[in-house]
C-alpha positions in Angstrom: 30.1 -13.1 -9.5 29.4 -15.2 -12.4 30.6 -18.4 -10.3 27.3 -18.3 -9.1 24.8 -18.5 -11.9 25.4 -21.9 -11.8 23.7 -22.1 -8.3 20.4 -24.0 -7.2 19.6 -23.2 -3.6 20.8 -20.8 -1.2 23.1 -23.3 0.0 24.9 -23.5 -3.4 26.2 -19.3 -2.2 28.6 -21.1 0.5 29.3 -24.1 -1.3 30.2 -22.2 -4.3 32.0 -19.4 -2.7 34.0 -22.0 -0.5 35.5 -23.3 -3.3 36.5 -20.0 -5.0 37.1 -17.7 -2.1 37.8 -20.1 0.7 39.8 -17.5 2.8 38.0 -14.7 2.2 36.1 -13.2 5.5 32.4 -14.1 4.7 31.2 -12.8 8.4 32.3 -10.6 11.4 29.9 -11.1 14.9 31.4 -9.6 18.1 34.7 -9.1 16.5 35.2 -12.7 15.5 35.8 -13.5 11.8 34.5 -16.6 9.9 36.2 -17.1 6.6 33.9 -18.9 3.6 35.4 -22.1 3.8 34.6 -22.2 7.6 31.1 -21.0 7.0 30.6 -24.1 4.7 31.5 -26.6 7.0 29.7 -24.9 9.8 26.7 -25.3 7.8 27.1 -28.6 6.7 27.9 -29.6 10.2 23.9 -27.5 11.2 22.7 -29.0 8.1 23.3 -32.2 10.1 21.8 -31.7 13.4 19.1 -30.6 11.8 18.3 -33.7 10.1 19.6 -36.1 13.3 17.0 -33.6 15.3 14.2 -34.8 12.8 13.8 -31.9 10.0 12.5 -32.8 7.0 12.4 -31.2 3.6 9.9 -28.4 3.7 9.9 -28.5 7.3 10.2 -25.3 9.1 13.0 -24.3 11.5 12.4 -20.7 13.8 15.1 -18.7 15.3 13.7 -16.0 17.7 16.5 -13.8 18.4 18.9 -10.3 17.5 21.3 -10.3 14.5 24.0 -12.9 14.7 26.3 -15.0 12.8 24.3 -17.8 13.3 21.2 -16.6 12.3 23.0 -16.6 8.3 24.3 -20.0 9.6 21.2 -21.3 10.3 19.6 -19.8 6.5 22.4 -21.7 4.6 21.9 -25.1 7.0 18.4 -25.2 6.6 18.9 -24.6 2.8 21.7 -27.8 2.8 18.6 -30.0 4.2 16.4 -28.5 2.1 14.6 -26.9 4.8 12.8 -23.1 5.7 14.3 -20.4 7.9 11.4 -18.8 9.5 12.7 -15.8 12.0 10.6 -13.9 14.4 10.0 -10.8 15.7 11.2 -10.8 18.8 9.0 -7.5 19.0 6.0 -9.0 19.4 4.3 -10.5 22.3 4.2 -14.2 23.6 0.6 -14.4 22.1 2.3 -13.0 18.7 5.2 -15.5 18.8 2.9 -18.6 19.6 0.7 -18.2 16.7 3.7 -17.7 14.4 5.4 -21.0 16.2 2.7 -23.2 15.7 1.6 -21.8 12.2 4.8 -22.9 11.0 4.6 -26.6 12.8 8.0 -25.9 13.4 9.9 -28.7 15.8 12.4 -27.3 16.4 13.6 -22.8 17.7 16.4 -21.7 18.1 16.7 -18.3 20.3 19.3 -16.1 21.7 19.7 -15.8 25.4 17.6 -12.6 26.1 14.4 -14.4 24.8 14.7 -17.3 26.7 12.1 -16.9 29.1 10.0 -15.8 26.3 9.8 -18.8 24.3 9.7 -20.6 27.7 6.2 -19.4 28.6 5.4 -19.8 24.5 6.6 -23.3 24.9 3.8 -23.9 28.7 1.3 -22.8 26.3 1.3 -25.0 23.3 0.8 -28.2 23.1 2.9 -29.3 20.3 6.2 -31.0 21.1 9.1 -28.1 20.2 12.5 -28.3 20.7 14.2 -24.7 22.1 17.9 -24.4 21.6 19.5 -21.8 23.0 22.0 -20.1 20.7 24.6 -20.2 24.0 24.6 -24.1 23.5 24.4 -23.4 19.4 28.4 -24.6 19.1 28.2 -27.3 21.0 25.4 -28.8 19.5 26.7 -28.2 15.9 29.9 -29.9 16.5 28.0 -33.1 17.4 27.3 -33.7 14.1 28.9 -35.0 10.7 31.1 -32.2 8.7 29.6 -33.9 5.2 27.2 -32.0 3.4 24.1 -33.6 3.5 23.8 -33.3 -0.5 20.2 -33.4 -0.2 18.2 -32.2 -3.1 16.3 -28.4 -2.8 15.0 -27.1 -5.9 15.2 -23.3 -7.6 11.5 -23.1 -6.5 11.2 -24.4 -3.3 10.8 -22.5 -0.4 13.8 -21.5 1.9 12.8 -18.4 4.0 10.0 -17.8 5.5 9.1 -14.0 6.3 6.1 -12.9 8.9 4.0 -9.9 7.7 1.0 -8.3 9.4 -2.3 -8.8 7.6 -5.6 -7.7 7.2 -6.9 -10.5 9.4 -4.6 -9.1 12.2 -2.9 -12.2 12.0 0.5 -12.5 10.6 0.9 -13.9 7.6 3.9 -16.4 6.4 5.4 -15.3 3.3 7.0 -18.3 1.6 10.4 -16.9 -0.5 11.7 -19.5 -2.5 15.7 -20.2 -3.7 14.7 -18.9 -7.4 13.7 -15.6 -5.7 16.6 -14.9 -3.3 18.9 -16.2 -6.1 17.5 -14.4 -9.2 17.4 -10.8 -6.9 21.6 -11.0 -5.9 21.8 -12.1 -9.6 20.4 -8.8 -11.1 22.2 -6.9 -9.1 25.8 -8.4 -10.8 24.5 -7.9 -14.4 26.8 -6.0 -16.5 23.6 -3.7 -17.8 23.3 -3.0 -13.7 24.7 0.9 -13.1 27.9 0.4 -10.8 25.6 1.8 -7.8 23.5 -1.7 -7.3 26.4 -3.8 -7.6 28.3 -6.0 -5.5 32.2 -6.9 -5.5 34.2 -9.0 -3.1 36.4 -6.1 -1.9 33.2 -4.8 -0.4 32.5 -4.8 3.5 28.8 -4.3 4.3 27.4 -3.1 7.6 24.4 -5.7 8.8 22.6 -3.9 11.2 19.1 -4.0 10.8 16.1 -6.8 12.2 16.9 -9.9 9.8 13.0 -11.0 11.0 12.9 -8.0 8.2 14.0 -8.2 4.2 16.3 -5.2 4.6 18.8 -7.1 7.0 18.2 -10.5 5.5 18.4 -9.5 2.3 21.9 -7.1 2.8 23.5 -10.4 4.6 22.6 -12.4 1.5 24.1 -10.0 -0.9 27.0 -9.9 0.7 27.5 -13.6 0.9 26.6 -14.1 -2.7 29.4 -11.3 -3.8 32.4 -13.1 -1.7 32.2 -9.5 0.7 32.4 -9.6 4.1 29.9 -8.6 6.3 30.0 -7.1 10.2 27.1 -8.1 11.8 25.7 -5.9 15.1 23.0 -7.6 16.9 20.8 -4.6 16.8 21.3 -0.9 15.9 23.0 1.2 18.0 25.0 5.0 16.9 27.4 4.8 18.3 28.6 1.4 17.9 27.6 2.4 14.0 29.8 4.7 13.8 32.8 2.9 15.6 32.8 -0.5 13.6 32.1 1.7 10.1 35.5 3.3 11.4 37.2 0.1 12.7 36.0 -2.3 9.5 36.5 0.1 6.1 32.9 -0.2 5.9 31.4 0.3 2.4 27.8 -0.3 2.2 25.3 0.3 4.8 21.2 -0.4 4.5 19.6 2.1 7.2 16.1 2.9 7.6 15.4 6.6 7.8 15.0 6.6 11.5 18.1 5.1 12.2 19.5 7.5 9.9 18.5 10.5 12.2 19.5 8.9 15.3 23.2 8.7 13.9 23.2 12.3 12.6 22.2 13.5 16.2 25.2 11.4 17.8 27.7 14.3 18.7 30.6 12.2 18.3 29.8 11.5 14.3 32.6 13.4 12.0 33.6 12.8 9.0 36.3 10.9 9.5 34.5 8.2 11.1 32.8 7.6 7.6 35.5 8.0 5.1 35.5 5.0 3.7 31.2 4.3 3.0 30.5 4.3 -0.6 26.8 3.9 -0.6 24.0 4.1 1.9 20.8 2.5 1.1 17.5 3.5 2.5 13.9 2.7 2.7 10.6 1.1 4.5 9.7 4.5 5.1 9.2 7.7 3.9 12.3 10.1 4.2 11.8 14.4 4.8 13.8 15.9 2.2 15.3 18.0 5.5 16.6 15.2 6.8 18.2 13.4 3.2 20.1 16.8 3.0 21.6 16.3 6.5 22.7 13.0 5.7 24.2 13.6 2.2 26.3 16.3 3.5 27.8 14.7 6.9 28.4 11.4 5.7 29.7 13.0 2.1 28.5 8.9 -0.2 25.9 8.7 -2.5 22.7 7.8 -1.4 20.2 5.0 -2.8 16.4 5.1 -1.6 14.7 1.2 -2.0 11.6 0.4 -2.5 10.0 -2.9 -1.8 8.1 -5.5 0.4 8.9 -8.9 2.0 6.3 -10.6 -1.2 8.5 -8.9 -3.8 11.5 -10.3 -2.2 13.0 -7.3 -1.1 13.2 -4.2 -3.3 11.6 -3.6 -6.9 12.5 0.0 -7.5 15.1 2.3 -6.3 16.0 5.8 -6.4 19.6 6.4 -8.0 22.4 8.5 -6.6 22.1 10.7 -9.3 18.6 11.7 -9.0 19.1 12.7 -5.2 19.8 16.6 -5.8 18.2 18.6 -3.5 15.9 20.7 -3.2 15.9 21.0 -7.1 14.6 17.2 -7.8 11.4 16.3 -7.9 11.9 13.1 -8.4 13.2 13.2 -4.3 9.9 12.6 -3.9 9.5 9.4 -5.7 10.7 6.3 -5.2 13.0 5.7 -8.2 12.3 3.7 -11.6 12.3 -0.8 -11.5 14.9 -2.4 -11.2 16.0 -5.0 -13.7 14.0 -7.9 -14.0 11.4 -5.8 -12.6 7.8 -4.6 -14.5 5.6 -2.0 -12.9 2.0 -0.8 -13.7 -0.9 0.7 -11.9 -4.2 -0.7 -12.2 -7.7 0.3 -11.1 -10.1 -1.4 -8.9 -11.3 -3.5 -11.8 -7.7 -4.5 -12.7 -7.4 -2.2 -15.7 -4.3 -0.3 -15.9 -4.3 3.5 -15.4 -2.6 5.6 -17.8 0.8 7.8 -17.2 -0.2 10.5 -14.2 -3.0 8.2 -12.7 -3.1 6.9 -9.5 -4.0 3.6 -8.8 -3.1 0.5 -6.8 1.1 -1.0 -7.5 1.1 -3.9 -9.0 4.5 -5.6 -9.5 5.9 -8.3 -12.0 9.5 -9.8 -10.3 11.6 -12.3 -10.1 11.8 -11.9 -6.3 8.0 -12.3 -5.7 6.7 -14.6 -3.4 5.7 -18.4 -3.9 2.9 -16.9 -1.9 1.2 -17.1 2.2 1.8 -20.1 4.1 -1.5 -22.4 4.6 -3.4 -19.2 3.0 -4.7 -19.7 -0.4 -6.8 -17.2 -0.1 -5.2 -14.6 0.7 -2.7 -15.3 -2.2 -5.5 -15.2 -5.0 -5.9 -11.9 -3.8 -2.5 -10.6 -4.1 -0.7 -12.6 -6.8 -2.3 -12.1 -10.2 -2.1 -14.0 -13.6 1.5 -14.2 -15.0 3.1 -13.4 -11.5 1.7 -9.6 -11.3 1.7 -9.2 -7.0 -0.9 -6.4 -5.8 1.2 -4.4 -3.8 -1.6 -2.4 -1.6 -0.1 0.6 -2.5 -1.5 3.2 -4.1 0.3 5.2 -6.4 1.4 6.5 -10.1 4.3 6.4 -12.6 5.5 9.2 -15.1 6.3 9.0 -18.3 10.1 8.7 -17.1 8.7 5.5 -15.1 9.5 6.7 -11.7 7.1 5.8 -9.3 5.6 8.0 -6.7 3.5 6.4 -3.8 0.6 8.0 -2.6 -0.5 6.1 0.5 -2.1 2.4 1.2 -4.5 1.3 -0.3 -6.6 0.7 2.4 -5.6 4.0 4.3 -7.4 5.8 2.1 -9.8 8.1 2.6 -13.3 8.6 0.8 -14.3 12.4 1.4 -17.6 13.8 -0.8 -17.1 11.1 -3.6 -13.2 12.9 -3.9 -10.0 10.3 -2.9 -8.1 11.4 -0.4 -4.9 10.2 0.1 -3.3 10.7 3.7 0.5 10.6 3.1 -0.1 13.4 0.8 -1.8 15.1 3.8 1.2 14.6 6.0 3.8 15.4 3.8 2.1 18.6 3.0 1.6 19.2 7.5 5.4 18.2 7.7 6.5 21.4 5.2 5.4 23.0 9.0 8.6 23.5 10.6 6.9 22.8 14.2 5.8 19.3 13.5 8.1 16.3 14.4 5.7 13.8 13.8 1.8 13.5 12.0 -0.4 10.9 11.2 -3.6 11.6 9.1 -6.9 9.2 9.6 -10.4 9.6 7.8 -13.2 9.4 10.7 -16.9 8.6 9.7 -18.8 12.1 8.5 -22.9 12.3 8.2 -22.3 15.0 5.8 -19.1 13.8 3.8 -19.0 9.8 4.4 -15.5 10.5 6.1 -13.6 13.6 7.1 -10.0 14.0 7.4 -8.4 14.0 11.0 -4.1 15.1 11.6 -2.6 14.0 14.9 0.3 15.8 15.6 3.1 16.0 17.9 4.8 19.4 18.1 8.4 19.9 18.5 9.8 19.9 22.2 9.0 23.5 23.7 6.3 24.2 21.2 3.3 25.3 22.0 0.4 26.3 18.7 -3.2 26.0 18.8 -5.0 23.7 16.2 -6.7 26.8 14.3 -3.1 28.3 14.1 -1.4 24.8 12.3 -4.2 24.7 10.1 -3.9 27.8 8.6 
């Protein structure tokens, strides 16, 4: 992968890798391959019609939609005219999308077909002048256009992708990712100090099946493309198609979130031999029982990485290697690994001193990957990013004096009992030891006595039936 330390943008992956590994599958969408060398003049062609359709450099693009091919089409076109991908949740609601449309002045949208009426009443209620293009049309309006590359300038640190994250304002917030960020991330990952288990090689096939409006997919897409892999793209998750294409395709690597994870081991039709061929499954954006690891370690029979990360750092900062998941003997299951290289970690109180090994503090995080900061939000982005690019992570936490890191809860979650810090994931984890419990979320609620009191909501397992005086004993 060494090709590629000599690239600028994230358009320099394709140009790059079309040179060197022109036939090589880069992508897989509905069954339909697109080698490299085809991807590069795709994007050169998008590149293209974006600048005929008026996109400028710095200018934002939006594609509201599943997974596809194009949506990685569309990251390394907007790269080539020096433009910023911005996807969106096509979770949220019209009044969601509409703030995240205009907050980017995007002019132009691109959206897949089931969200077309959608962004048609976003569209009756704003009053800016935005272009929709339906991603049914996508092909014919690409091969309008010139198959030169546009060659125009985009530098390591400008912006290229464009993440939304919920904030404290309860407005989402645009988190600006630059080239130097995405690029510097893949290139740790290829070092020859990296342990086998992070790396990337060209023989690998990679399983794309979670939100790209998220790091996790984005971010598993762009590793692939920067290692010359292939990568099968699903538009969303579904088990049983899982299981079939990691069958059908030799897949090697999968990102899952833990969820997802569960849903696939309670598919009847998953064996063994479905999964033969996965190396590594990578994990994370939420806490994982150890129950449920041990399931998964022993059906799908690869080695397991936890990640642990947010869409400021770029993706993930630490991880959890295969060698530390030993269960229930481990620990260290409980934490979420040790940095990753290029990666410093501390913890740091309230005044911004740093806590000593064993004390619990907020994450702070020094990375390549971290964010250029929030779109049209300076404030905000004094807050988080620090002198000498330390990012306040809103975690709370602590490190040992192995440097794992073990998170506690968030920052603002939690709760002030008596003077004493209470923190609530430590609450749930310790009501999900209860074998009754399939889900639990703990609150603090104002106290006269105590300032705030702790507060479990539970949901029970299906035919169970306990009082509360019973659980919490």
């Amino acid at each position: 992968m060494t090709i590629l330390k000599q690239a600028k943008s994230i358009g320099d992956i394709i140009r790059l890798q079309a040179i060197h590994r022109a036939e090589n599958i880069a992508l897989i969408f509905n069954d339909k391959p697109i080698n490299y060398s085809t991807l590069d003049k795709m994007t050169s062609q998008t590149a293209n019609g974006l600048i005929a359709a008026g996109v400028k450099k710095n200018n934002r693009i939006c594609y509201l939609g599943t997974n596809s091919s194009h949506y990685f089409e569309l990251i390394l076109a907007a790269s080539k005219a020096a433009a910023v991908m911005c996807p969106i949740n096509w979770r949220l609601s019209v009044n969601e999308i509409l703030y995240i449309l205009e907050d980017t002045e995007a002019k132009i949208i691109f959206v897949t077909n089931e969200f077309e009426k959608i962004v048609n009443k976003v569209l009756l209620k704003t009053a800016k002048n935005i272009t929709a293009i339906n991603i049914d049309d996508f092909n014919d309006w690409r091969e309008k256009n010139k198959l030169s590359d546009p060659n125009i300038e985009c530098g390591l640190k400008d912006d290229v992708i464009q993440l939304y994250t919920s904030g404290t304002t309860g407005y989402p917030k645009g988190v600006r990712l630059s080239n130097q960020s995405l690029l510097l991330t893949r290139e740790r990952e290829s070092q020859i100090s990296s342990p086998e288990w992070s790396k990337w090689h060209d023989r690998d096939v990679s399983l794309i099946s979670m939100p790209c409006f998220h790091m996790g997919g984005t971010n598993y897409g762009l590793s692939t493309l920067y290692a010359g892999a292939t990568g099968v793209i699903t538009s969303r998750f579904d088990p049983l198609n899982q299981i079939k294409i990691i069958k059908k395709y030799g897949i090697t690597k999968q990102f899952i979130v833990p969820t997802a994870l569960r849903i696939m081991l309670e598919e009847k039709s998953l064996s063994n031999t479905e999964l033969a061929s996965l190396k590594y499954i990578s994990y994370g954006s939420s806490p994982i029982p150890i129950d449920l690891m041990a399931a998964a370690m022993k059906k799908f029979g690869c080695k397991f990485i936890q990640k642990y990360g947010m869409t400021e750092t770029g993706g993930s900062c630490t991880a959890l290697a295969p060698e530390d998941h030993t269960i229930p003997t481990n620990p260290r299951m409980n934490s979420v690994g040790k940095a990753l290289n290029g990666v410093k970690l501390k913890i740091i109180d309230q005044r911004g001193e740093e806590k000593k090994i064993g004390e619990a503090g907020e994450v702070v995080v020094q990375s390549t990957g971290n964010m250029n900061g929030y779109w049209k939000n300076t404030q905000e982005t004094k807050k988080c990013l620090l002198h000498d690019n330390w990012l306040k992570t809103g975690d709370v936490g602590y490190l040992d004096q192995d440097g794992y890191l073990y998170l506690l809860d968030r920052v603002k979650d939690m709760i002030l009992s008596g003077g004493e810090n209470i923190y609530s994931a430590e609450v749930e984890r310790a009501l999900k030891e209860n074998p009754i419990i399939d889900e639990v979320a703990v609150i603090g609620v104002p106290d006269k006595k105590w300032g705030e009191s702790v507060k479990a909501c539970v949901v029970l397992k299906l035919g169970i039936t306990q009082n509360e005086a019973e659980i919490i004993s």
